[in-house]
Biotite code that builds the C-alpha atoms (Angstrom):
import biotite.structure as struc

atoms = struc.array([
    struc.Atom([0.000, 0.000, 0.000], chain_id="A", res_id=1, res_name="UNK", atom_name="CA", element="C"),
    struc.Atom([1.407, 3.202, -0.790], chain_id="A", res_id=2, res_name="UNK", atom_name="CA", element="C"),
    struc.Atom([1.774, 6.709, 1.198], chain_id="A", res_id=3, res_name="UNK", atom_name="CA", element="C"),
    struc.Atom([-1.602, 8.656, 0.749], chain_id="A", res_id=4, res_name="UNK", atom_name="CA", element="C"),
    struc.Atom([-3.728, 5.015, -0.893], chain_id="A", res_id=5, res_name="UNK", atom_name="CA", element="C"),
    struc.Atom([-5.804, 2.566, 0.354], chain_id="A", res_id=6, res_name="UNK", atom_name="CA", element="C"),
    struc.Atom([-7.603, -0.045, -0.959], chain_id="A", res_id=7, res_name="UNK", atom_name="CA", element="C"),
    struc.Atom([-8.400, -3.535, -0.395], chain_id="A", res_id=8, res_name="UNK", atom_name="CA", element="C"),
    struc.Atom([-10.595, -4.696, 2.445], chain_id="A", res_id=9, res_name="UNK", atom_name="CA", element="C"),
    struc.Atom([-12.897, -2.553, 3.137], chain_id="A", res_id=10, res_name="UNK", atom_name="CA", element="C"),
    struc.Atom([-11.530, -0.007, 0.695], chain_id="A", res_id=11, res_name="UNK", atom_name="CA", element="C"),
    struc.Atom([-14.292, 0.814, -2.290], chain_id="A", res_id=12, res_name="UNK", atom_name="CA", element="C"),
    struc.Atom([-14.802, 3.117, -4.359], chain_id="A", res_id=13, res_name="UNK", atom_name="CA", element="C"),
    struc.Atom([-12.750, 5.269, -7.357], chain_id="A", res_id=14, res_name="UNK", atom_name="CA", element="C"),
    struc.Atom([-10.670, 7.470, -5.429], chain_id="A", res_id=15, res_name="UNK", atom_name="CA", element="C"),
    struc.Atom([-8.509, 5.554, -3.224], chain_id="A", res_id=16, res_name="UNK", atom_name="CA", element="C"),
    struc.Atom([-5.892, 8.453, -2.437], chain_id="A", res_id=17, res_name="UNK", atom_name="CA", element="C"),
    struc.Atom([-6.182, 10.739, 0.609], chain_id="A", res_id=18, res_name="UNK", atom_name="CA", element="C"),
    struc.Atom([-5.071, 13.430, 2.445], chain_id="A", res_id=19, res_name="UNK", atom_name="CA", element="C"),
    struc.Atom([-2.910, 13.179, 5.247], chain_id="A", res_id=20, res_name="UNK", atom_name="CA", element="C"),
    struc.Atom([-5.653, 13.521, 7.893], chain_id="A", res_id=21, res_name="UNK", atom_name="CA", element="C"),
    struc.Atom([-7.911, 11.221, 5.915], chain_id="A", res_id=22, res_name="UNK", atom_name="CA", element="C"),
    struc.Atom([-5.271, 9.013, 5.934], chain_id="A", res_id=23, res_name="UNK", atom_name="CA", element="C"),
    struc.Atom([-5.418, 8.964, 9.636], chain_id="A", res_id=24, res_name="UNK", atom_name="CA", element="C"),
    struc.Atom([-9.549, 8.956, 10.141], chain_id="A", res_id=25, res_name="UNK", atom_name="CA", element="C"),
    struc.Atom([-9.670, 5.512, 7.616], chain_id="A", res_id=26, res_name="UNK", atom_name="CA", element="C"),
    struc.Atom([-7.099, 3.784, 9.440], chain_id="A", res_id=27, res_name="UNK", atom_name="CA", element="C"),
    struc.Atom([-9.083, 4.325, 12.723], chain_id="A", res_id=28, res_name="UNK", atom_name="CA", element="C"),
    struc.Atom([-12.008, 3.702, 11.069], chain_id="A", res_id=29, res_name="UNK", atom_name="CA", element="C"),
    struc.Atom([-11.010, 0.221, 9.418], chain_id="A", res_id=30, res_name="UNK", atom_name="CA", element="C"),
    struc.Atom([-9.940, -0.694, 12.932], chain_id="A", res_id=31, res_name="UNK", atom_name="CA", element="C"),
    struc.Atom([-13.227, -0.345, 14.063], chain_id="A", res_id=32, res_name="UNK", atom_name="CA", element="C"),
    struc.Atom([-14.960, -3.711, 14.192], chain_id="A", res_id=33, res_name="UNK", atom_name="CA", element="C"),
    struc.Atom([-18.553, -2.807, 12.637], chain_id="A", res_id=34, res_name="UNK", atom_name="CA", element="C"),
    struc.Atom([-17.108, -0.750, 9.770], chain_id="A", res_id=35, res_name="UNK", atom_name="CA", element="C"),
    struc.Atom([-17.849, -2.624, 6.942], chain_id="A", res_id=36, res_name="UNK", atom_name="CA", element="C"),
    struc.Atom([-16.908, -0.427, 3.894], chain_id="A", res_id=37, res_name="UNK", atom_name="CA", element="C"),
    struc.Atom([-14.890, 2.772, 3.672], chain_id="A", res_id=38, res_name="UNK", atom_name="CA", element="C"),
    struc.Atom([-15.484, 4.912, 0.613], chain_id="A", res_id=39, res_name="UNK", atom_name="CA", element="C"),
    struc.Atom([-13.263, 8.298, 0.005], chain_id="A", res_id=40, res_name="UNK", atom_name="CA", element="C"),
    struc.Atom([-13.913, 10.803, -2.175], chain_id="A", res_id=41, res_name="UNK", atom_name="CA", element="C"),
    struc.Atom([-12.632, 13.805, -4.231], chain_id="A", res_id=42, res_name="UNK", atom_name="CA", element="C"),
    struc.Atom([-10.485, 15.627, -3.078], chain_id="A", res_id=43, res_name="UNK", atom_name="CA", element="C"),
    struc.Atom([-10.358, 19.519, -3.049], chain_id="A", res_id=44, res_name="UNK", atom_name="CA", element="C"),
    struc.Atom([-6.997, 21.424, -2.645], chain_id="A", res_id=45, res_name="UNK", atom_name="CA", element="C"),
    struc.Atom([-5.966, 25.255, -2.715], chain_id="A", res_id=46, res_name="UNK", atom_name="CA", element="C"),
    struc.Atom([-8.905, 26.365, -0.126], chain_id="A", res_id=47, res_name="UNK", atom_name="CA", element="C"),
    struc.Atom([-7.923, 29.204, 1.805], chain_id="A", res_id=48, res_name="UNK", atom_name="CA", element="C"),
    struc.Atom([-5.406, 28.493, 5.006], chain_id="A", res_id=49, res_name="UNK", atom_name="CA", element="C"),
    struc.Atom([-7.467, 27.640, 8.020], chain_id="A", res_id=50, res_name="UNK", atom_name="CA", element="C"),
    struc.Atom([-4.392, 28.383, 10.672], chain_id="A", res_id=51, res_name="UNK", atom_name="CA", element="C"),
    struc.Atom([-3.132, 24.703, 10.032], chain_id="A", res_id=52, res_name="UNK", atom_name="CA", element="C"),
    struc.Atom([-6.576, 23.385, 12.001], chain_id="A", res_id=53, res_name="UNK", atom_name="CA", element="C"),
    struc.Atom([-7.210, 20.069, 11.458], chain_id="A", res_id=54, res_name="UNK", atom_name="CA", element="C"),
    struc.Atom([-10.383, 18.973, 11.530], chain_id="A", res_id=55, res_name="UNK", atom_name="CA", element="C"),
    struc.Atom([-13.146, 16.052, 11.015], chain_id="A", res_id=56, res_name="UNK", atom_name="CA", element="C"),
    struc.Atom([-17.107, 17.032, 11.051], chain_id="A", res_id=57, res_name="UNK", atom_name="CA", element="C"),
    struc.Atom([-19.225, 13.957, 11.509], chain_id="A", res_id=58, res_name="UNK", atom_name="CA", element="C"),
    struc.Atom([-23.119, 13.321, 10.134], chain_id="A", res_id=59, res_name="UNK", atom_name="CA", element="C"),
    struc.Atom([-25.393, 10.448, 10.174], chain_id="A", res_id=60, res_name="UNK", atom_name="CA", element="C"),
    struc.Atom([-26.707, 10.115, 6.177], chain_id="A", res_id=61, res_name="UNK", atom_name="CA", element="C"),
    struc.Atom([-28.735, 6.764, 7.249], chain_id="A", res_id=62, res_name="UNK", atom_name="CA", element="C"),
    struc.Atom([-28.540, 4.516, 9.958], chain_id="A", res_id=63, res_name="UNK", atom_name="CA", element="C"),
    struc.Atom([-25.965, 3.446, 8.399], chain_id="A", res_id=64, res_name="UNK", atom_name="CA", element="C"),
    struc.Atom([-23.614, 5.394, 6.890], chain_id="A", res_id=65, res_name="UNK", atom_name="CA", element="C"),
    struc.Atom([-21.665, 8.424, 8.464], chain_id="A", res_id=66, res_name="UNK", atom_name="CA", element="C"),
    struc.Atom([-20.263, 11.129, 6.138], chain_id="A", res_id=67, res_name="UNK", atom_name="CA", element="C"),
    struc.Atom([-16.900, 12.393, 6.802], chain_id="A", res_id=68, res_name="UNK", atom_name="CA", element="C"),
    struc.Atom([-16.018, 15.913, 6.097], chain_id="A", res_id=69, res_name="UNK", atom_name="CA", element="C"),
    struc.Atom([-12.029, 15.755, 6.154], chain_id="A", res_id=70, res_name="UNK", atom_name="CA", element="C"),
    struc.Atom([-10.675, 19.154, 6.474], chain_id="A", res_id=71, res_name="UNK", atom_name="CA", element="C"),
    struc.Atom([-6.326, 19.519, 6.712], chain_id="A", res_id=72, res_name="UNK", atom_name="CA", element="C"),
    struc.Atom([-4.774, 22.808, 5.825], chain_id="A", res_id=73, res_name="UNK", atom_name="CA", element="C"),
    struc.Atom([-5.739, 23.775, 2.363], chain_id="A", res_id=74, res_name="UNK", atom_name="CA", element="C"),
    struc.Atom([-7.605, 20.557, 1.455], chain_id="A", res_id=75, res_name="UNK", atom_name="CA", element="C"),
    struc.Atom([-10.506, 18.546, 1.884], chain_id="A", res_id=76, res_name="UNK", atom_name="CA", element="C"),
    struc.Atom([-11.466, 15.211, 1.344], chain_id="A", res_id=77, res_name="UNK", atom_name="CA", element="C"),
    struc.Atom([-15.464, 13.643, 1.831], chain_id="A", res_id=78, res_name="UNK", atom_name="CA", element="C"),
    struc.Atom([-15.272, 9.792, 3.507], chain_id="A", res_id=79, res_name="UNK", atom_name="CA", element="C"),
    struc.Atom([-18.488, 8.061, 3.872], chain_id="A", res_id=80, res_name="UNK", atom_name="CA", element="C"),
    struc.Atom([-18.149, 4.911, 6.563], chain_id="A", res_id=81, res_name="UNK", atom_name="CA", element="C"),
    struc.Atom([-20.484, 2.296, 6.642], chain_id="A", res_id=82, res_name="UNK", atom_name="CA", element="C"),
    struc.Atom([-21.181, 0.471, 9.470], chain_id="A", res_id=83, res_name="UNK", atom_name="CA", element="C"),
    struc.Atom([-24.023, -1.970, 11.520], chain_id="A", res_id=84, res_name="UNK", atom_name="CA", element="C"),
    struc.Atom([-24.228, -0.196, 14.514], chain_id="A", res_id=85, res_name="UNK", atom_name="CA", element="C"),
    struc.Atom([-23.618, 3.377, 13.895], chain_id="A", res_id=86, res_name="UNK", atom_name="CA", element="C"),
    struc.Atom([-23.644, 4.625, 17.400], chain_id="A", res_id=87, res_name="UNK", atom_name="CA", element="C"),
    struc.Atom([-20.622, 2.568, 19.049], chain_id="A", res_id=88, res_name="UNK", atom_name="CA", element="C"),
    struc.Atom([-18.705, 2.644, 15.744], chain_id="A", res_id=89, res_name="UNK", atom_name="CA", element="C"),
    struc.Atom([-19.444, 7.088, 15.290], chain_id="A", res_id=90, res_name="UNK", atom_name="CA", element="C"),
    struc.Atom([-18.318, 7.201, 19.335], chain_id="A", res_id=91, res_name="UNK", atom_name="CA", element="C"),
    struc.Atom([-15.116, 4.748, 18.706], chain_id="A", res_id=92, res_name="UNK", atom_name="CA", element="C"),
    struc.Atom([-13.837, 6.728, 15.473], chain_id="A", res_id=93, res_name="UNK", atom_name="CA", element="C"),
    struc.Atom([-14.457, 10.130, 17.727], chain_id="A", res_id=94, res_name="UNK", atom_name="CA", element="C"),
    struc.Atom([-12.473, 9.354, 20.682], chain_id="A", res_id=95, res_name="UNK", atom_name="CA", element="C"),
    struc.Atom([-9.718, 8.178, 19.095], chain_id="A", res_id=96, res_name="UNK", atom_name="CA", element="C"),
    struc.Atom([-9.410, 11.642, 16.882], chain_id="A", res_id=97, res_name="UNK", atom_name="CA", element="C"),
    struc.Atom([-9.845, 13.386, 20.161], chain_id="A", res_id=98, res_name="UNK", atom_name="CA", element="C"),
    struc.Atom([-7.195, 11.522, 21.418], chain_id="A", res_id=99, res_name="UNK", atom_name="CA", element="C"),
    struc.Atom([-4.810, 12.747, 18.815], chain_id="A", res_id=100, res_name="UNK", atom_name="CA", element="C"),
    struc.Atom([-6.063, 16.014, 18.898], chain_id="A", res_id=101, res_name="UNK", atom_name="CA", element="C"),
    struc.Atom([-7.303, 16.612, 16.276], chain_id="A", res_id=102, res_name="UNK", atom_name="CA", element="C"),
    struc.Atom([-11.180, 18.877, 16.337], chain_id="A", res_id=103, res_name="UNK", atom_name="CA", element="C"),
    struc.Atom([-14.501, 17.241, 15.650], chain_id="A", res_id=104, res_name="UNK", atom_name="CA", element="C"),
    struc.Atom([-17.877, 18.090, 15.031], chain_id="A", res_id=105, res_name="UNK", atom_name="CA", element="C"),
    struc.Atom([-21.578, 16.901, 15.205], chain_id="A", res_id=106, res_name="UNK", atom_name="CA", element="C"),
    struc.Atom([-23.997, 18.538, 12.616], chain_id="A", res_id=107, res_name="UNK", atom_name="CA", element="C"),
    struc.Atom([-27.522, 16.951, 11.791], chain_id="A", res_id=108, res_name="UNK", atom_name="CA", element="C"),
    struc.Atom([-28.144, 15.775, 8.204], chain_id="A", res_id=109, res_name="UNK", atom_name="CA", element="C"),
])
């Protein structure tokens, strides 16, 4: 697997390359035991500086699936997770960003 890909697993989809933090929120997700796809999207660069934040907003689009807004520096990257439990699997994925410090979010859909 190379720096900035995944695939494989529970890898799907066209765009398999991320962004650094991206990189970070699918490899917590995958580890997450009722994950049972991951599927990344485009990414957008050359967004205006946000003061280096890093930063992942979370939002229920069915009971299962939760979309990913992926937001490092000057790009951005969509990740939609789908799970069969979506409560213990959106609270594991959160606490482990927290722990690394990077900023989340809640919104509704």
């Amino acid at each position: 697997m190379s720096k900035g890909s995944r695939n494989g697993g529970k890898f799907t989809g066209n765009h398999t390359t991320l962004v650094a933090l991206a990189e970070v929120v699918c490899d917590i997700a995958n580890a997450v035991p009722e994950v049972t796809k991951i599927s990344p999207g485009f990414i957008k660069s050359g967004l205006r500086p946000n003061s280096g934040q890093r930063r992942v907003k979370f939002t229920d689009e069915s009971p299962h699936c939760i979309f990913l807004s992926v937001r490092d520096g000057v790009t951005h990257q969509e990740v939609r997770v789908y799970v069969t439990n979506i409560q213990p699997a959106r609270t594991t994925i959160a606490r482990r960003l927290r722990d690394r410090n990077i900023n989340i979010r809640f919104t509704k859909d």
